[in-house]
N, CA and C atoms as a LAMMPS dump frame, in Angstrom:
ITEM: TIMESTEP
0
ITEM: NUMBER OF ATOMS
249
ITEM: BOX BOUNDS ff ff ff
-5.0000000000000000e+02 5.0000000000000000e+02
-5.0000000000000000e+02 5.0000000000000000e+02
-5.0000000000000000e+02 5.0000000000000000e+02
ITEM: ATOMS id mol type element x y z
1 1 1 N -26.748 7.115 44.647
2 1 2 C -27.197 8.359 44.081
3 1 3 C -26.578 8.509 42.692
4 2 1 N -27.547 8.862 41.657
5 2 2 C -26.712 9.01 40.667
6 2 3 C -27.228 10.441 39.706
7 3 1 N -26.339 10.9 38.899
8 3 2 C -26.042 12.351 38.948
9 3 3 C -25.927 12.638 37.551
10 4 1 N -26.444 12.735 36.723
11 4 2 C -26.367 12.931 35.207
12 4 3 C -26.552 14.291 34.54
13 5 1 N -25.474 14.615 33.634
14 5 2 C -25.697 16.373 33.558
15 5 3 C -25.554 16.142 32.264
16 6 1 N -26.391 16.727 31.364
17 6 2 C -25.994 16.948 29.694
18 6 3 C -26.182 17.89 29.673
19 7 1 N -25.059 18.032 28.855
20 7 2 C -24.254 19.247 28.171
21 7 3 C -24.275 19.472 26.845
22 8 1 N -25.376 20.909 26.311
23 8 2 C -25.819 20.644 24.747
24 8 3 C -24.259 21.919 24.14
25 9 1 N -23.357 21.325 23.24
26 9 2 C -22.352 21.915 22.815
27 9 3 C -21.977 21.247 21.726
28 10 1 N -20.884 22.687 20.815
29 10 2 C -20.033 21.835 19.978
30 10 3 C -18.9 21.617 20.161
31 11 1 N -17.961 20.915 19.445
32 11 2 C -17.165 20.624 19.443
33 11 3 C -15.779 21.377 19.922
34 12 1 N -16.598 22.456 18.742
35 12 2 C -15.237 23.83 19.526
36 12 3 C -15.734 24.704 20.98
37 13 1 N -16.68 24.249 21.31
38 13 2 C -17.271 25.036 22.218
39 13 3 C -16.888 24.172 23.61
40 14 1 N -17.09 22.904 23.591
41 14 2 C -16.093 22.004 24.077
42 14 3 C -14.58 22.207 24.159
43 15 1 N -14.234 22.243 23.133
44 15 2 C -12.462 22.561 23.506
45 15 3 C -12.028 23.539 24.174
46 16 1 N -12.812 25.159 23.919
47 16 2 C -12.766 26.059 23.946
48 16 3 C -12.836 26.052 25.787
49 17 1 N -14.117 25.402 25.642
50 17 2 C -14.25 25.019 27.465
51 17 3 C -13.18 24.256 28.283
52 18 1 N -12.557 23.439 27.667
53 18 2 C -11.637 22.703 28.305
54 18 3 C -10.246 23.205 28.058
55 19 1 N -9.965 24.219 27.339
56 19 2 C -8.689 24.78 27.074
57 19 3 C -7.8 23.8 26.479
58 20 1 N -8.287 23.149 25.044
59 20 2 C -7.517 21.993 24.618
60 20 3 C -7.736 23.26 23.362
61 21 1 N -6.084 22.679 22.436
62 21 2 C -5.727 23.466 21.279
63 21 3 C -6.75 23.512 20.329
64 22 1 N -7.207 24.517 19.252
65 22 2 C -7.69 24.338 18.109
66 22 3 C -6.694 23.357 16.762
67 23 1 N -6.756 21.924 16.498
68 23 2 C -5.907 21.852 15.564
69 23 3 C -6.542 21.713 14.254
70 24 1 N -7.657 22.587 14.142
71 24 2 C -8.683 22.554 12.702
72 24 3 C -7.656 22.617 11.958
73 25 1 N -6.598 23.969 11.565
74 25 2 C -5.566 24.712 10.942
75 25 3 C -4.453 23.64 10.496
76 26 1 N -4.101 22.53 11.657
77 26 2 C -2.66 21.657 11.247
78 26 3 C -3.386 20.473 10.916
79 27 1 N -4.696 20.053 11.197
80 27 2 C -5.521 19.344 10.331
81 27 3 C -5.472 19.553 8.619
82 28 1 N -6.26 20.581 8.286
83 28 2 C -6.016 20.971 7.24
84 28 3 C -4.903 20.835 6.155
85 29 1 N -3.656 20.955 6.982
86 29 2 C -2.709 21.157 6.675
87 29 3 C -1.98 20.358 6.241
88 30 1 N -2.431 18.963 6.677
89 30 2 C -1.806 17.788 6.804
90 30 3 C -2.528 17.065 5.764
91 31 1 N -3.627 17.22 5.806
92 31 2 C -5.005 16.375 4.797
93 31 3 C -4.007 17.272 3.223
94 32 1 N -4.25 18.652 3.582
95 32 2 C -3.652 18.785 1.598
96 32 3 C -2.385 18.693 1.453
97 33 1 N -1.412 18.346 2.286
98 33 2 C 0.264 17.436 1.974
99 33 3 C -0.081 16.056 1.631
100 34 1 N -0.818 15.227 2.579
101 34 2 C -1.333 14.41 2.369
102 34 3 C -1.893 13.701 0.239
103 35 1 N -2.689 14.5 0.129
104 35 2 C -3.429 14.792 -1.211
105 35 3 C -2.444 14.953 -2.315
106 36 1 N -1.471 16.104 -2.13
107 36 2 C -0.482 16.66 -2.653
108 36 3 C 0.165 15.313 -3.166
109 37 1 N 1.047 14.671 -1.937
110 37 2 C 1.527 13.664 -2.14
111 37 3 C 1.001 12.135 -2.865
112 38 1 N -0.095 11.834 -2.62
113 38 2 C -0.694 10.804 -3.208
114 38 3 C -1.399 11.292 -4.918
115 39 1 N -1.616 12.635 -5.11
116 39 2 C -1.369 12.633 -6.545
117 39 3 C -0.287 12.72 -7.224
118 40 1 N 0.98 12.835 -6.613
119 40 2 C 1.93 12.665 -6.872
120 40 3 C 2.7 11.289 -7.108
121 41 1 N 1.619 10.48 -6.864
122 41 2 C 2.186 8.683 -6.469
123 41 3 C 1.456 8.283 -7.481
124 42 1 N 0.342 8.921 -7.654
125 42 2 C -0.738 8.047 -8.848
126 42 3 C 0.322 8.008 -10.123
127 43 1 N 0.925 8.468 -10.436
128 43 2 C 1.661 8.404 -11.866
129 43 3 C 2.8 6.381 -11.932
130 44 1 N 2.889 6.743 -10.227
131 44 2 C 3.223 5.327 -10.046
132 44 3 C 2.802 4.481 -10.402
133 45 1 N 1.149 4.372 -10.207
134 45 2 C 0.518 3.639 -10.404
135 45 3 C -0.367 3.04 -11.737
136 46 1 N 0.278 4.281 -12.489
137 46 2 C -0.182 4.009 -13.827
138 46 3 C -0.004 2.654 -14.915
139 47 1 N -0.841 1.363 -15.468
140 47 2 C -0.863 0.147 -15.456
141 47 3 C 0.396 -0.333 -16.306
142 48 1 N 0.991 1.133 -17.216
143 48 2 C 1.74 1.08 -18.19
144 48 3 C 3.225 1.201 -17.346
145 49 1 N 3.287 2.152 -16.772
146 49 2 C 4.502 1.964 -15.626
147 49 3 C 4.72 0.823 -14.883
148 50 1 N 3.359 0.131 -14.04
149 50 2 C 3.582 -0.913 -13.401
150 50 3 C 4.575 -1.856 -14.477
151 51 1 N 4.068 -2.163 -15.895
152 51 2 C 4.094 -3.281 -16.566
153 51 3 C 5.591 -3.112 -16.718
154 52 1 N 6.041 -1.915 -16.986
155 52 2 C 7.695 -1.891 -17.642
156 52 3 C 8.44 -2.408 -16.222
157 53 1 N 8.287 -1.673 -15.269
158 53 2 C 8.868 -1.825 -13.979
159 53 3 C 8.883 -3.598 -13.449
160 54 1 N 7.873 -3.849 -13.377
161 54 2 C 7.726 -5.106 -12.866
162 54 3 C 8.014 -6.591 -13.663
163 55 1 N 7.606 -6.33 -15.017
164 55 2 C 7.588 -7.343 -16.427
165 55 3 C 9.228 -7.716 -16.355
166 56 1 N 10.091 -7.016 -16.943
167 56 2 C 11.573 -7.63 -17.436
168 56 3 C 11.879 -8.964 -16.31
169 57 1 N 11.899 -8.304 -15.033
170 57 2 C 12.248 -9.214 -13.726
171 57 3 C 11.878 -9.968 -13.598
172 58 1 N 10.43 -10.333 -13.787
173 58 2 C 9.381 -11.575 -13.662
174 58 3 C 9.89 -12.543 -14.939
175 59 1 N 9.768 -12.109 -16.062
176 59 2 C 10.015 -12.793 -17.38
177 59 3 C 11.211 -13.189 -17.499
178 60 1 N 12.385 -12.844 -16.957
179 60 2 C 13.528 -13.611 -16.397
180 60 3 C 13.75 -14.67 -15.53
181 61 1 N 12.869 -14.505 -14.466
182 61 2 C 12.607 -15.386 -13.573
183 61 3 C 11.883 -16.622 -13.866
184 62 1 N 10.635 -16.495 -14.463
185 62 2 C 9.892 -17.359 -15.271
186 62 3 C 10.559 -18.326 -16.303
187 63 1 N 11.63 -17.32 -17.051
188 63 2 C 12.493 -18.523 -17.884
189 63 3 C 12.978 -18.888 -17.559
190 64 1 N 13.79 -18.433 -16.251
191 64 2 C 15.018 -19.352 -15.853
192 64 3 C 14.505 -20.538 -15.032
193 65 1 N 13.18 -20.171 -14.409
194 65 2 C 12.828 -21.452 -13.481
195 65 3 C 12.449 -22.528 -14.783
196 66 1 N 11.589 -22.553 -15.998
197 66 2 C 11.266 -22.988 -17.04
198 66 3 C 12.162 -23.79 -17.563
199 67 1 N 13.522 -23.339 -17.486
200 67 2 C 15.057 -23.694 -18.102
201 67 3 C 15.567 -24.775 -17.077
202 68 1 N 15.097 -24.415 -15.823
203 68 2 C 15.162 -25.52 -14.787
204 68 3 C 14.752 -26.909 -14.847
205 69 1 N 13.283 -26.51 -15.018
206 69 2 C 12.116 -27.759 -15.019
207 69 3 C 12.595 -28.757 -16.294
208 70 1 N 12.631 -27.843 -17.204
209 70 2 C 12.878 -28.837 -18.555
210 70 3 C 14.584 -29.618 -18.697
211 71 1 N 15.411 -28.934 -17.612
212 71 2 C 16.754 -29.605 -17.431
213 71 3 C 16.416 -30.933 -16.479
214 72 1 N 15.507 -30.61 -15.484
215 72 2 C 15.081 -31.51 -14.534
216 72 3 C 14.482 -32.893 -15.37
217 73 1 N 13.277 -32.703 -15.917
218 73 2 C 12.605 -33.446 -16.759
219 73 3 C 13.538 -34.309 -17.69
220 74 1 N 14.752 -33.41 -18.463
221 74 2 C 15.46 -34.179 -19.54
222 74 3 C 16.073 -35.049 -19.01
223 75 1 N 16.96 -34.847 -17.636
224 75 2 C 17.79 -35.415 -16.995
225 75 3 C 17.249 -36.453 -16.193
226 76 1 N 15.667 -36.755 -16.102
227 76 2 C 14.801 -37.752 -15.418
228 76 3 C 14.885 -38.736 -16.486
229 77 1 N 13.827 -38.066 -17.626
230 77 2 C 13.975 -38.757 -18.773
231 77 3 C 15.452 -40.224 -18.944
232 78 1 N 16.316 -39.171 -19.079
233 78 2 C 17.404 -40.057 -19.495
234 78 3 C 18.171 -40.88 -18.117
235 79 1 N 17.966 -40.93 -17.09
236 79 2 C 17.77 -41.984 -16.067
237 79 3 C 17.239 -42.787 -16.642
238 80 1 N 15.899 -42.9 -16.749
239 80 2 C 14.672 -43.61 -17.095
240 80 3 C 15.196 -44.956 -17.749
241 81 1 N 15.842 -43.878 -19.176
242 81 2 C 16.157 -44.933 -20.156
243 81 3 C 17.167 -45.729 -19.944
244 82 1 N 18.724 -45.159 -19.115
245 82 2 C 19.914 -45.752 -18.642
246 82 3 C 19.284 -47.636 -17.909
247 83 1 N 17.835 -47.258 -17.104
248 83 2 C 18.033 -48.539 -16.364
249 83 3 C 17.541 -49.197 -17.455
């Protein structure tokens, strides 16, 4: 036997029926902290900030590995020639 009942409702009319909380209000609430906060981050993200922040560290790194390779290379080099 099978037994099928539809039920034409909304959402709150549903909750309302089932005695589950309204959280439209701490929804809300959360979405514009939410907002608040991430326009508050965009300044982070600005391409000119990235570049200062991130650039010095990299371009240090880059030379010093650079300073590596070419110590590596010189010091192959002059093997080379020793035999």
């Amino acid at each position: 036997m099978n037994v099928k009942i539809d039920i034409d409702c909304t959402p709150e009319e549903a909750r309302t029926f089932l005695g589950l909380p309204d959280v439209k209000p701490l929804q809300e609430a959360m979405m514009k902290e939410v907002e608040e906060r991430m326009r508050a981050n965009l300044s982070a993200m600005d391409p000119e900030t990235m570049f200062k922040t991130w650039l010095p560290a990299g371009l240090q790194g880059w030379e010093q590995m650079q300073k590596m390779f070419w110590a590596n290379m010189a010091s192959s080099e002059a093997d080379k020639n020793k035999k």
